[in-house]
C-alpha positions in Angstrom: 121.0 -16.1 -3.7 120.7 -19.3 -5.6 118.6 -22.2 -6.9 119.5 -25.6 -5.9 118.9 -29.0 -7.7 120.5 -32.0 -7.3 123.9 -31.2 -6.9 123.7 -28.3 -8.7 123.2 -24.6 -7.4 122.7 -21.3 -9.8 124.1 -18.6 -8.2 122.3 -16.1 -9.2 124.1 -12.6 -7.8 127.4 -14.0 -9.0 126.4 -15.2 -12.3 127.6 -18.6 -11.9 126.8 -22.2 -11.6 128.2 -25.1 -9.1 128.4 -28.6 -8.6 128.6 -30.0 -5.3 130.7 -26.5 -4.6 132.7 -26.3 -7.6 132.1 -23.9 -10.2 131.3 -24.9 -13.4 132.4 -23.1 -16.8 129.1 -21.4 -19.0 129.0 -18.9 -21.4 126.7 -16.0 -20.4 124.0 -16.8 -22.5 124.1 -20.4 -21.6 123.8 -19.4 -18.1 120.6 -17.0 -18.7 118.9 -20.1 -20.5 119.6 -22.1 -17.5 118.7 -20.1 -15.1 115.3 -18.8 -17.3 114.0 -22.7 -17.1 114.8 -22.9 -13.5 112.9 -20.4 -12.3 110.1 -21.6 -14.5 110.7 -24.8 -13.7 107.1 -27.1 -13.6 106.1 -25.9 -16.8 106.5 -25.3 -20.4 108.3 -22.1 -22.0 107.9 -21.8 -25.6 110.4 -21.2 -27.7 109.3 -17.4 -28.5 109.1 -17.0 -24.7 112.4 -18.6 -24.4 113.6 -16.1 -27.3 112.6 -12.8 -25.7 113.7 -13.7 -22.2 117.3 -14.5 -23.2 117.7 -12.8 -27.0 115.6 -9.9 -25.9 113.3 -10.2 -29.4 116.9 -10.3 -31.4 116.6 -12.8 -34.6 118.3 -16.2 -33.5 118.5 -18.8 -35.4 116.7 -22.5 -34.5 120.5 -23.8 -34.7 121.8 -21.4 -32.3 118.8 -22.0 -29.6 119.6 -25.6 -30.1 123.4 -25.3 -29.5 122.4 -23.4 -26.5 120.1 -25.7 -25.3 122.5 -28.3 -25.8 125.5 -26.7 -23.9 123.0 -25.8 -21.0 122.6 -30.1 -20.7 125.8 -30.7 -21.2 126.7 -28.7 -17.8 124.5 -30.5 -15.7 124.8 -34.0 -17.1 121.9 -34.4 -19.1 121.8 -35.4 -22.8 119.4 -35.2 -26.1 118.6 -38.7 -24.7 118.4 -38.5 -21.4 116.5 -35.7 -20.2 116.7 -35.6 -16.6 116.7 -31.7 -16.4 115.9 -30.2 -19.2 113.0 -31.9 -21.2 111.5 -31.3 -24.8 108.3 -31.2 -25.0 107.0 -32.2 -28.6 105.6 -28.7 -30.8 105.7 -26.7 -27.2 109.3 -25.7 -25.6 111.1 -27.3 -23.1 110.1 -28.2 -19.6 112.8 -27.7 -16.6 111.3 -30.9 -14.7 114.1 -30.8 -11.8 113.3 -30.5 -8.1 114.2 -26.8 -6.6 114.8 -26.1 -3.9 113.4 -22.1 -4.1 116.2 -19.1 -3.9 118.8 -19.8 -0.6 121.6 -18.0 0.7 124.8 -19.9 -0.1 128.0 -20.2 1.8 131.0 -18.3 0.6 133.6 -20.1 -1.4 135.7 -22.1 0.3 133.1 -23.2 3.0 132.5 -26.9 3.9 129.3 -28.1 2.4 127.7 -28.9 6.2 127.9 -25.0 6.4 125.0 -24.8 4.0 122.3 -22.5 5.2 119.3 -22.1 3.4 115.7 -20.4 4.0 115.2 -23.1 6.3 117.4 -21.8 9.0 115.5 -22.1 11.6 114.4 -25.5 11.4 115.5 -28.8 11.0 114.5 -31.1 8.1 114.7 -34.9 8.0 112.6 -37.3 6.3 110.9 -40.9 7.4 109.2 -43.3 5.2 105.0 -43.8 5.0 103.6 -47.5 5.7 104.4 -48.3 2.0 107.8 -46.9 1.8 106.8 -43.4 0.7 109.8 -41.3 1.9 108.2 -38.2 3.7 110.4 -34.5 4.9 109.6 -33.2 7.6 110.5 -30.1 9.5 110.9 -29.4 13.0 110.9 -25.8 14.7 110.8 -24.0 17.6 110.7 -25.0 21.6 108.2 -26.0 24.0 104.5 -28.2 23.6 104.7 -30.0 20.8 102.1 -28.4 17.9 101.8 -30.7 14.2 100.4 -29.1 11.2 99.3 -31.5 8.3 99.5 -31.5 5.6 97.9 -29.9 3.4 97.3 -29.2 -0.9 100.2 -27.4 -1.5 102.9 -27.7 0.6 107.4 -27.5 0.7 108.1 -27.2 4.4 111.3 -25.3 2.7 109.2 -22.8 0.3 106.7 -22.2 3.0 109.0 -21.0 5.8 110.3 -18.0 3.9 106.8 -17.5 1.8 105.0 -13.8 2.9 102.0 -15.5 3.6 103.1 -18.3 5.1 106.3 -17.3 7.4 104.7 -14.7 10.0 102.0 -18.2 10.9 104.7 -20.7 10.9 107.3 -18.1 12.7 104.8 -17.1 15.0 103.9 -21.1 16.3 107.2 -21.7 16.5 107.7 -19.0 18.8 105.6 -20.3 20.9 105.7 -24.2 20.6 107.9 -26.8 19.3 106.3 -27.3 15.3 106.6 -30.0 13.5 105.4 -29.7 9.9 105.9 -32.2 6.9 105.1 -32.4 2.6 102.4 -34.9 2.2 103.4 -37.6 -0.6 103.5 -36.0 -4.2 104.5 -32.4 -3.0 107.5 -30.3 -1.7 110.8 -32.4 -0.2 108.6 -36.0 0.0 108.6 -38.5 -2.7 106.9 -36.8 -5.9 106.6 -40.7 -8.1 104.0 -42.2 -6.3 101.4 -44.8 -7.1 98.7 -44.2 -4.1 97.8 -40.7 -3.5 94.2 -41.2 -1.8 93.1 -39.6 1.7 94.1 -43.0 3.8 97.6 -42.0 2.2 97.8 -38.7 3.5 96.6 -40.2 7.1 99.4 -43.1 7.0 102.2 -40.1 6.2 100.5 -38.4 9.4 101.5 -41.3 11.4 104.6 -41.9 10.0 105.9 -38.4 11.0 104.7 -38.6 14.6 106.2 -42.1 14.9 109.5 -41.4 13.7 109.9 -38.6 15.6 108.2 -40.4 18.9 106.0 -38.0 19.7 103.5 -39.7 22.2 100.8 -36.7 23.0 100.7 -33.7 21.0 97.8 -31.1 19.6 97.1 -30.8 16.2 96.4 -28.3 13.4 94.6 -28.6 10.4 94.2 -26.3 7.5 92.1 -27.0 4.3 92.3 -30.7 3.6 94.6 -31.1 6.5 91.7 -30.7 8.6 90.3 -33.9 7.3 93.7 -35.7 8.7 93.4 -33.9 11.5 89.9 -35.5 12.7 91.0 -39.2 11.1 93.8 -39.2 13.0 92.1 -37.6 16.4 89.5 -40.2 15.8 91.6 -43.4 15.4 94.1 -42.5 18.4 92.1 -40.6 21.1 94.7 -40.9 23.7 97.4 -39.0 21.2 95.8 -36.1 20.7 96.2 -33.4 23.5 94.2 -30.4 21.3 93.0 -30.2 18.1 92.9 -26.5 15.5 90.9 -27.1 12.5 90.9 -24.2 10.0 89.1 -23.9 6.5 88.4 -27.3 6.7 85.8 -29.6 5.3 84.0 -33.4 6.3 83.2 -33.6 2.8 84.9 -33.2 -0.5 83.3 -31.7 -3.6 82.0 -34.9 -4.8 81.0 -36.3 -1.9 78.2 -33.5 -1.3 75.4 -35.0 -3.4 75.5 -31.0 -5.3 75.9 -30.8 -8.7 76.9 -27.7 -8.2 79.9 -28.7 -6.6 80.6 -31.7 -9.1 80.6 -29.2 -11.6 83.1 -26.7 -9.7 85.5 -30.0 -8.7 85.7 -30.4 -13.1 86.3 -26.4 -13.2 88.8 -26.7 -10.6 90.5 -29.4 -12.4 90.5 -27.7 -16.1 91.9 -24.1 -14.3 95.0 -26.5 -13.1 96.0 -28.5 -16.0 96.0 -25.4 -18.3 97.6 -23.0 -16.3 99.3 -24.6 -13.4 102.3 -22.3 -11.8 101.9 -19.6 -14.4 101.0 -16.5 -13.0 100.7 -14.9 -16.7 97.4 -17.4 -17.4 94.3 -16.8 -17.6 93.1 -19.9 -16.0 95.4 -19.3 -13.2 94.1 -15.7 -12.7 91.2 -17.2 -11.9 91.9 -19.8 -9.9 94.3 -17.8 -7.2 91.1 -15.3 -7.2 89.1 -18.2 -5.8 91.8 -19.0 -2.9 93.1 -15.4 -2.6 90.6 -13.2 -3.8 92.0 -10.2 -1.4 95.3 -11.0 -2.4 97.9 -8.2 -3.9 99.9 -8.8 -7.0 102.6 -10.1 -4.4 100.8 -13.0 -3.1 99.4 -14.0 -6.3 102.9 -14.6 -7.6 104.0 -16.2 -4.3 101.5 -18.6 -4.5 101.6 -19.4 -8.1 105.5 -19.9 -7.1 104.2 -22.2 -4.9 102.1 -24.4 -7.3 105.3 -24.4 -9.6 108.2 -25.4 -6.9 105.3 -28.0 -4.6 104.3 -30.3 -7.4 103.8 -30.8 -10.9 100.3 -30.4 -12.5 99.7 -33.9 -13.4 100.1 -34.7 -9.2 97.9 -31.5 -8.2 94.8 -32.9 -10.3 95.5 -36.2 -8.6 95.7 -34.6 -5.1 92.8 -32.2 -6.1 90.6 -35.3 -6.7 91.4 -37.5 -3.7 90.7 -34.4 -1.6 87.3 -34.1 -3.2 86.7 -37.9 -2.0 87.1 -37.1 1.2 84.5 -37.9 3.5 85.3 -37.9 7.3 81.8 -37.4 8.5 81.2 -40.9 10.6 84.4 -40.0 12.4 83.6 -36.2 13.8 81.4 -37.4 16.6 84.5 -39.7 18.1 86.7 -36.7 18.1 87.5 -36.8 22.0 90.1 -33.7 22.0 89.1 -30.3 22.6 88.6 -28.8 19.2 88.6 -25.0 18.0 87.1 -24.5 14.3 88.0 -21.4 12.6 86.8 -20.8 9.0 86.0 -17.6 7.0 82.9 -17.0 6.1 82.7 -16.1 3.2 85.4 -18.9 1.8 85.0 -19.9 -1.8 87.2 -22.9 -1.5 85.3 -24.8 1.3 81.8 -23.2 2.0 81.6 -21.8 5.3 78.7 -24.5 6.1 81.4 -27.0 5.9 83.3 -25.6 8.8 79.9 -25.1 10.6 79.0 -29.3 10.2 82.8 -29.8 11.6 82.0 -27.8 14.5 78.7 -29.3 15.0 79.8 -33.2 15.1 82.6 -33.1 17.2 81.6 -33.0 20.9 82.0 -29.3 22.5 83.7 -27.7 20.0 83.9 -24.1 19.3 83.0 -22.1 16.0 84.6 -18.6 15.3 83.8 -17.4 12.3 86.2 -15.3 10.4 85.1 -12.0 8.7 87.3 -12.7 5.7 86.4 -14.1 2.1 90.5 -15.8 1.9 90.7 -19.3 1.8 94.4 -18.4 3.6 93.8 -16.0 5.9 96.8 -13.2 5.0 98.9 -11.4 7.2 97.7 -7.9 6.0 93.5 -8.1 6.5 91.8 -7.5 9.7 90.9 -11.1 10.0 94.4 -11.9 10.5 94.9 -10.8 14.4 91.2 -12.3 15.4 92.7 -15.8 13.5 95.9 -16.0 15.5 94.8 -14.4 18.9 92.0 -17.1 18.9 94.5 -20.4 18.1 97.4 -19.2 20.5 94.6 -18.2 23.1 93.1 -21.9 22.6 96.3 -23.6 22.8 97.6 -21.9 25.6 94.3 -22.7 27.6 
């Protein structure tokens, strides 16, 4: 198993790192340093943190940490200058700010590079580029109607398809239908440095994926936010849209609701993610997989922290976070023309179950099952599960 970034890969059952296939020389602790920040990569491990995971508590001095730290750059190009990898962060620790690609399967030595299988066997990746040059992956699995998922806040179309919460859904539609999936811009395999991350962003990267990949008539699904792109894009081109599958979703961000209430939980939401943000260990990120996950075991907590940490970096989530609370896609429900099957829990802290009820009451003749479930992400293990995916494949299949 092994981390990949750039052309790098830590090899983690054979202790050793590669570039573009070719070993390259570190000393043990070097390696344990290296591969420490990698799979904390997104945020900041303090020195003492740094200490115990590699020293084990042993007394080291700050010359030999920096030597380390040092010979760790030096084996994947970066310097004390330029910080490409390995970052120091002033008075804090030092901040792996790569982009992973999560643990893979590598090929043996001595295989060509185009052998290179990785948890996305299974599925094809490519990418396109948004109206304004955004470069966008996306991932196509599976045989038979075509079925899109948006996007939705967080997403890797690479993370996601080996995820327990996440594969058994995506397995399970591709089973079943050809799926195409993609990371909106600012998360996963798309561009992460961008300047416009607003809703009508999300909706260009929509049409971006379905017109590179010249897909003419297709249904779509829409979890979360991605329900919102859903219903933009079913509204602006009718005669695309075969079926649509909202889940979760909402017509109206936080502060777009006229509710205090909910202006004061968008701030909350925002303070639990720049403070804690792909650390399972915090506080503020206890709290804030309880609101998405509240069911969740240890397990899932830690994937989806894992998630937070390989998707995006903090500073991108808040911006995300707060164009998703701007969303308002009320006007356009009512010119939703496909046939349209809302599911939402009800008991959802994330997006009120009233939301998903307004949804199913604009758009003409759709259909409301309510889930008995207080997940945001319905998980594979509770009872909801089975009444979630009988009702979408039934729909679909109709």
């Amino acid at each position: 198993m092994a981390y990949r970034f750039g052309p790098y890969a830590i090899d983690v059952s054979r202790r050793e790192l590669r570039r573009d296939g070719g070993l390259v020389h570190v000393e043990p602790q070097v390696f344990d340093l290296l591969r420490y920040l990698v799979e904390n990569g997104g945020r900041v491990v303090g020195k003492d943190e740094l200490l115990d995971a590699v020293w084990q508590g042993r007394i080291v001095s700050e010359a030999t940490l920096s030597s380390r730290i040092n010979a760790a750059r030096r084996a994947i190009g970066d310097t004390g200058e330029r910080q490409c990898y390995i970052r120091t962060v002033s008075r804090r620790g030092f901040l792996f700010a790569g982009e992973i690609v999560p643990p893979v399967d590598l090929p043996r030595p001595g295989a060509p590079e185009g052998s290179f299988r990785g948890p996305g066997e299974g599925q094809e990746v490519r990418f396109c580029r948004s109206a304004d040059g955004v470069r966008v992956a996306m991932a196509t699995s599976g045989r038979g109607d075509v079925l899109v998922k948006t996007a939705n806040w967080l997403n890797h179309v690479e993370y996601d398809w080996h995820s327990p919460l996440l594969r058994p859904f995506l397995q399970g539609l591709s089973g079943r239908h050809r799926l195409v999936r993609y990371d909106e811009r600012g998360c996963g395999l798309s561009d992460r440095d961008v300047k416009d991350i607003s809703f009508e962003g999300f909706v260009r990267d929509l049409e971006a994926v379905v017109d590179a990949l010249a897909l003419h008539r297709f249904s779509l699904i829409g979890i979360s936010q991605g329900a919102a792109v859903a219903v933009a894009f079913a509204a602006r081109h009718p005669e695309r849209v075969e079926k649509l599958v909202l889940h979760g979703g909402y017509a109206l961000g936080r502060r777009r609701r006229n509710s205090l209430a909910h202006e004061e939980q968008a701030d909350a939401f925002v303070t639990l993610m720049r403070h804690g943000w792909g650390d399972e260990h915090s506080a503020f990120m206890q709290a804030f997989s309880s609101i998405y996950i509240p069911r969740g075991t240890p397990e899932q907590v830690r994937w989806f922290t894992d998630l937070q940490r390989m998707s995006t970096s903090a500073e991108n989530a808040v911006r995300i976070r707060d164009a998703c609370d701007r969303i308002d896609v009320v006007d356009l429900l009512p010119r939703v023309r496909a046939p349209t099957l809302v599911t939402h829990s009800r008991f959802d802290h994330v997006a009120p179950f009233e939301q998903g009820r307004l949804v199913a009451a604009s758009i003409p003749d759709a259909r409301l099952v309510a889930l008995e479930s207080d997940n945001h992400a319905i998980l594979p293990d509770e009872p909801a599960w089975a009444t979630w995916t009988r009702e979408i494949e039934a729909f679909l299949a109709g």
